[in-house]
C-alpha positions in Angstrom: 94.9 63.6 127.0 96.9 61.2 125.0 95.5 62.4 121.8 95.9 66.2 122.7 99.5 65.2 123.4 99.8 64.0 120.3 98.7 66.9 118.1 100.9 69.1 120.0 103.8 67.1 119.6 102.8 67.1 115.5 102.8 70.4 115.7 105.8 71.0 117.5 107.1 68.5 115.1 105.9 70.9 111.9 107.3 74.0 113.0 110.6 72.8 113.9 110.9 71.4 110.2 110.3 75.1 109.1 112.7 76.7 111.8 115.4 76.6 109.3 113.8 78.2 106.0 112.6 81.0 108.6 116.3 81.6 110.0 117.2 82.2 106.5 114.7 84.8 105.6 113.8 86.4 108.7 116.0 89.8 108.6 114.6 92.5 106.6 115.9 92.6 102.7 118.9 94.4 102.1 117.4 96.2 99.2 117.1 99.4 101.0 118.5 100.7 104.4 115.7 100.5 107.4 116.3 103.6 107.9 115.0 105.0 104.4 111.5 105.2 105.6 112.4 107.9 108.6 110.2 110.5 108.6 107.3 108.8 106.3 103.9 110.0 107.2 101.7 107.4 108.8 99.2 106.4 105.6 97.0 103.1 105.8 95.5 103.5 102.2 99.0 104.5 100.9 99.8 101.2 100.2 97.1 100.0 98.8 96.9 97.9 95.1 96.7 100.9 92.9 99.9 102.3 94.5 101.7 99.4 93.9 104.0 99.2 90.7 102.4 95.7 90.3 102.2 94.4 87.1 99.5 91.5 85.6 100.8 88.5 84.1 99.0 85.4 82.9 100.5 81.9 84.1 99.5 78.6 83.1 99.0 75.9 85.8 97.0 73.0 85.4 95.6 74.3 81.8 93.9 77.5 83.7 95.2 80.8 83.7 96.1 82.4 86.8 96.9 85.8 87.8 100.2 86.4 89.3 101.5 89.5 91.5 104.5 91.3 89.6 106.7 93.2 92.7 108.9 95.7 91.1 110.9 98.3 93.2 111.6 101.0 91.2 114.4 103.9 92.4 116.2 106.4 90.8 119.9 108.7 90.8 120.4 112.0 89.4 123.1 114.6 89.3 122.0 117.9 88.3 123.8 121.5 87.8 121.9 124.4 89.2 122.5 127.5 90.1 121.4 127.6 94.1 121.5 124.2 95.3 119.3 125.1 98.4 116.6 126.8 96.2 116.5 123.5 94.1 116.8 121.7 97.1 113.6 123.0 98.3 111.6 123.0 95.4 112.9 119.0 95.2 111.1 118.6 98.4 107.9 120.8 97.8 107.3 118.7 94.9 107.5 115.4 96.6 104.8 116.5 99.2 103.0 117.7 96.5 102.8 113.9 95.3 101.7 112.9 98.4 105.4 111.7 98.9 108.2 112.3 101.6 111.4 113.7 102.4 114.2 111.0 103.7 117.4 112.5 103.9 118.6 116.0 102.8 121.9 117.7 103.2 123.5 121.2 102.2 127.2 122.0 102.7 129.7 124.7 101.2 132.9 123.6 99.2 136.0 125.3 98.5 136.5 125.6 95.3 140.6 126.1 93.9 140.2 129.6 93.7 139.0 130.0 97.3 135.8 130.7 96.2 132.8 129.0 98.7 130.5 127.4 96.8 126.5 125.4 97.5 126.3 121.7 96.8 123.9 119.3 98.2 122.3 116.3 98.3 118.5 114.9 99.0 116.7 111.9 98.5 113.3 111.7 98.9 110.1 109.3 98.2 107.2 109.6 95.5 104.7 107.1 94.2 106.5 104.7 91.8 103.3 105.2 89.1 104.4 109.2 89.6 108.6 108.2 89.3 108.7 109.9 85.8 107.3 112.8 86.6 109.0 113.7 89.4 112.2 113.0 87.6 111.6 115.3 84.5 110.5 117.9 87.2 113.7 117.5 88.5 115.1 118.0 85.6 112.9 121.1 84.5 115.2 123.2 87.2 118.5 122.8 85.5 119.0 125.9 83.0 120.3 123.1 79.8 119.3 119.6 80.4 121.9 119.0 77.7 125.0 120.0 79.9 123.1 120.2 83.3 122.2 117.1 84.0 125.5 114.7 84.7 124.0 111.5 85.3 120.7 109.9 85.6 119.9 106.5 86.7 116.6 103.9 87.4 116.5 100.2 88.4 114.5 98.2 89.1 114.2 95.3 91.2 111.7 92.3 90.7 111.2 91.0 94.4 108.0 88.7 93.3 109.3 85.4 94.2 110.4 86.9 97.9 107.4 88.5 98.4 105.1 85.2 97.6 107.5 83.0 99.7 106.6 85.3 102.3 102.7 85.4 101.9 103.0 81.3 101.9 105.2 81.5 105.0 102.5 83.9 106.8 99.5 81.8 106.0 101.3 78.7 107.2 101.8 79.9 110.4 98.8 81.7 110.8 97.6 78.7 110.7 99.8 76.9 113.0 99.2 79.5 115.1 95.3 79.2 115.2 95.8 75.3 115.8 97.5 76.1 118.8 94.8 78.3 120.4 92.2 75.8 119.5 94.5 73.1 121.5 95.1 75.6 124.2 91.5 76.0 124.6 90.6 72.2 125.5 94.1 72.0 127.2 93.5 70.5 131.2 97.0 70.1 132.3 99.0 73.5 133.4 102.0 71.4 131.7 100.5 71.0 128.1 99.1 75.1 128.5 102.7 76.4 129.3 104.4 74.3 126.4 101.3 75.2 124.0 101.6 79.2 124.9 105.1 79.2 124.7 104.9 77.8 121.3 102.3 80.2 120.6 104.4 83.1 121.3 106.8 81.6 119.0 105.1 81.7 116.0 103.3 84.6 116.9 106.7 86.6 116.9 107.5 84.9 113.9 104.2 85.9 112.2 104.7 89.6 113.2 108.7 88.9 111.4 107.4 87.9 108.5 104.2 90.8 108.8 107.0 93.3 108.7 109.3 92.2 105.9 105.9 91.9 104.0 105.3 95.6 104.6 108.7 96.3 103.5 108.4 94.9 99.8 105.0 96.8 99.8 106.8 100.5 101.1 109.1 99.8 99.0 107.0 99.1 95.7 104.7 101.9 96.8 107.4 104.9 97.0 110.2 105.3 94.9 113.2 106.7 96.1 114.9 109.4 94.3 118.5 110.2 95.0 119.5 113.5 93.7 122.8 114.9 94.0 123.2 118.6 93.5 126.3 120.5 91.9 126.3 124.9 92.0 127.5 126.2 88.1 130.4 127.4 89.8 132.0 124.2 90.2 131.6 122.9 86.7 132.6 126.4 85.1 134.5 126.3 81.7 138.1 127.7 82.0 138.2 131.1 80.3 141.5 133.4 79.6 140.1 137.0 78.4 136.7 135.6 77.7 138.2 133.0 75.7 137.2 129.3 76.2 139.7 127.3 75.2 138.1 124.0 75.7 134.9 125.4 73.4 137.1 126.0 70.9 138.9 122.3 71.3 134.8 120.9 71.0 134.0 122.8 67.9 137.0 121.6 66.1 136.3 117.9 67.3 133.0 118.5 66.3 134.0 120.2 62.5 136.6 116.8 62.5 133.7 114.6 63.1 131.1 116.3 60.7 134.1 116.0 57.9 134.4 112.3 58.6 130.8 112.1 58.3 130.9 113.8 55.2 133.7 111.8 53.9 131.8 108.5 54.6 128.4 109.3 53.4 129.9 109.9 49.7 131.8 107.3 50.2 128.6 105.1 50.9 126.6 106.6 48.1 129.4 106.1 45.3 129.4 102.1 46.4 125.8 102.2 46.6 124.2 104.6 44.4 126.7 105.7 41.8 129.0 102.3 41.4 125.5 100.3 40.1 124.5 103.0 38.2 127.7 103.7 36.5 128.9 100.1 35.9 126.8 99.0 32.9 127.3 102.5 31.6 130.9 101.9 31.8 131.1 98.8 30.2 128.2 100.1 27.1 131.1 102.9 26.5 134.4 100.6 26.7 132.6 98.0 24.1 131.8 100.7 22.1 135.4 102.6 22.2 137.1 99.8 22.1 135.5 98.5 18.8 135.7 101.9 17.1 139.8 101.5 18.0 139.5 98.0 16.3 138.0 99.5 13.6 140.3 102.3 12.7 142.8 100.1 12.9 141.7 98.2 10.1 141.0 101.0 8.5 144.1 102.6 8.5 145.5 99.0 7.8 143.6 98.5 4.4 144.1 102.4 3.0 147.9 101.5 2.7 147.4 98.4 0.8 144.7 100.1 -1.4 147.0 102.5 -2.3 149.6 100.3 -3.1 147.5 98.8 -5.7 146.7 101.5 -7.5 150.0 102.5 -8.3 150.7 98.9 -9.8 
C-alpha cells in the first residue's frame, strides 16, 4: 500500500506542476467567435488531412529531417456593389453549399438613402474549404456588373496557429497518459480512501483532456473552413451625382486622368533625352564644336594674313 501511495502521490505531484501552463491555455482561442460555427453541418470526414490548409516543411533535428504540421487559418472580407443585394445574397449562399460549405450569419435590411429613396444592403458570412477560398471569392466577385468599380474592398489573412496547435497535441498526450496511469492505479487500489482520491483525480484530467480535445477541434474547424465575410452595397447608394445627365465628377476624373497622362508624357521624353538622346548626341556635339571652332580659328588667320599680303604688294 505504501508503494501505491507513493505513485499516486507522484502523480498528484506531476499534474499539479502542469496546473498552471493548463490555466493559461485552456479557453478557446480568440481567433474566431464560438459562435462562427452555428449552424455547421455535422461532418466527421470534413476535417480530415486533405481539408486542412496544412502545409509540409522539412526541419532538421538531430541531423534527420522531420516533417512538421503547418496550421494556417485562412479568412477573407469583401465589399461588393450589386444590384439586388438579396439576389446576390442568395446566390452567395447557394454557392457555399455547393462547396460542401455553410452559411454562418446572414442579414438583409433597407437604408434610407438622402433622397428618401429605400434601398437593399446586406451582409453574410459564410464557410467554404480553405483549399476552395479562391474560388469562392472570384465567384463572388463574378456577380458584380465591373469588378473595376464594384468591388470596394477585398481582404485575406492568414493566421499560422502551428506552434498552439502542437503545444496542444503534447498537452493531450501527456495527460492521456496521466490519465491511463490513474486507472491502472485505480484498478489495484484496496482502500475506498486511495479510490476516491485516485477517481477524483481522474475526473480531473479527464475534463481537462476533453478542454484540450475541444480547442484541438477548433484549430482544425478553423483550418478546414474558411470564413468569408461579404458585405453587400445596392448601386443606388454609390450612384454618381448627375445634373441633366451630366456627371460632373466623370468629367473631374478624365481631366485628372488627361493631367496625369501629360505628366507621364512629359517624363518619358524627359527620361529618353537623358538616356537615349544626351549619349548619343554628346560626342556628336563635341566632333561639330572642334570642327567649327577650328574653321573660326582659321578664317581668322585668314582674313589676318590677306591684309598684310596686300600691304606688300603695294610696297
Amino acid at each position: 500500500m505504501f508503494k501505491k501511495s507513493l505513485v499516486i502521490m507522484m502523480l498528484l505531484t506531476l499534474l499539479t506542476a502542469c496546473a498552471p501552463a493548463r490555466s493559461e491555455k485552456q479557453s478557446v482561442p480568440e481567433i474566431m467567435p464560438p459562435e462562427i460555427y452555428a449552424g455547421a453541418p455535422p461532418a466527421a470526414d470534413v476535417y480530415s488531412e486533405g481539408a486542412r490548409t496544412i502545409e509540409k516543411e522539412q526541419v532538421v533535428s538531430s541531423g534527420l529531417p522531420n516533417p512538421v504540421e503547418r496550421l494556417v487559418i485562412r479568412n477573407a472580407n469583401l465589399s461588393i456593389v450589386v444590384r439586388d443585394p438579396g439576389e446576390a445574397m442568395d446566390e452567395i449562399i447557394s454557392m457555399a453549399e455547393g462547396m460542401g460549405g455553410f452559411v454562418v450569419t446572414s442579414n438583409l435590411y433597407q437604408r434610407r438613402l438622402a433622397n428618401g429613396n429605400l434601398v437593399l444592403e446586406g451582409n453574410v458570412t459564410v464557410r467554404v474549404p480553405a483549399l476552395k477560398l479562391n474560388e469562392a471569392m472570384e465567384k463572388i466577385k463574378g456577380l458584380v456588373d465591373d469588378p473595376r468599380t464594384d468591388v470596394l474592398s477585398e481582404n485575406i489573412n492568414g493566421q499560422d496557429v502551428t506552434a498552439e496547435y502542437t503545444d496542444l497535441k503534447s498537452r493531450l498526450r501527456t495527460l492521456e497518459d496521466a490519465a491511463e496511469q490513474l486507472r491502472k492505479i485505480m484498478e489495484t487500489a484496496t482502500k475506498t480512501e486511495d479510490v476516491l482520491n485516485v477517481l477524483n483525480e481522474l475526473r480531473n484530467v479527464t475534463e481537462q483532456i476533453e478542454v484540450l480535445k475541444g480547442q484541438i477541434k477548433y484549430y482544425e474547424e478553423s483550418a478546414a473552413m474558411s470564413a468569408i465575410s461579404v458585405n453587400l452595397q445596392a448601386q443606388e447608394t454609390v450612384a454618381p451625382i448627375t445634373v441633366g445627365g451630366w456627371k460632373p465628377e466623370g468629367v473631374a476624373r478624365d481631366a485628372i486622368q488627361a493631367l496625369i497622362d501629360a505628366y507621364q508624357t512629359i517624363a518619358s521624353g524627359v527620361i529618353w533625352a537623358v538616356l537615349f538622346c544626351l549619349p548619343i548626341a554628346l560626342p556628336i556635339g563635341l566632333v561639330i564644336f572642334f570642327i567649327v571652332r577650328g574653321l573660326l580659328r582659321w578664317r581668322k588667320r585668314r582674313k589676318a594674313t590677306i591684309p598684310a599680303a596686300t600691304a606688300e604688294k603695294s610696297d
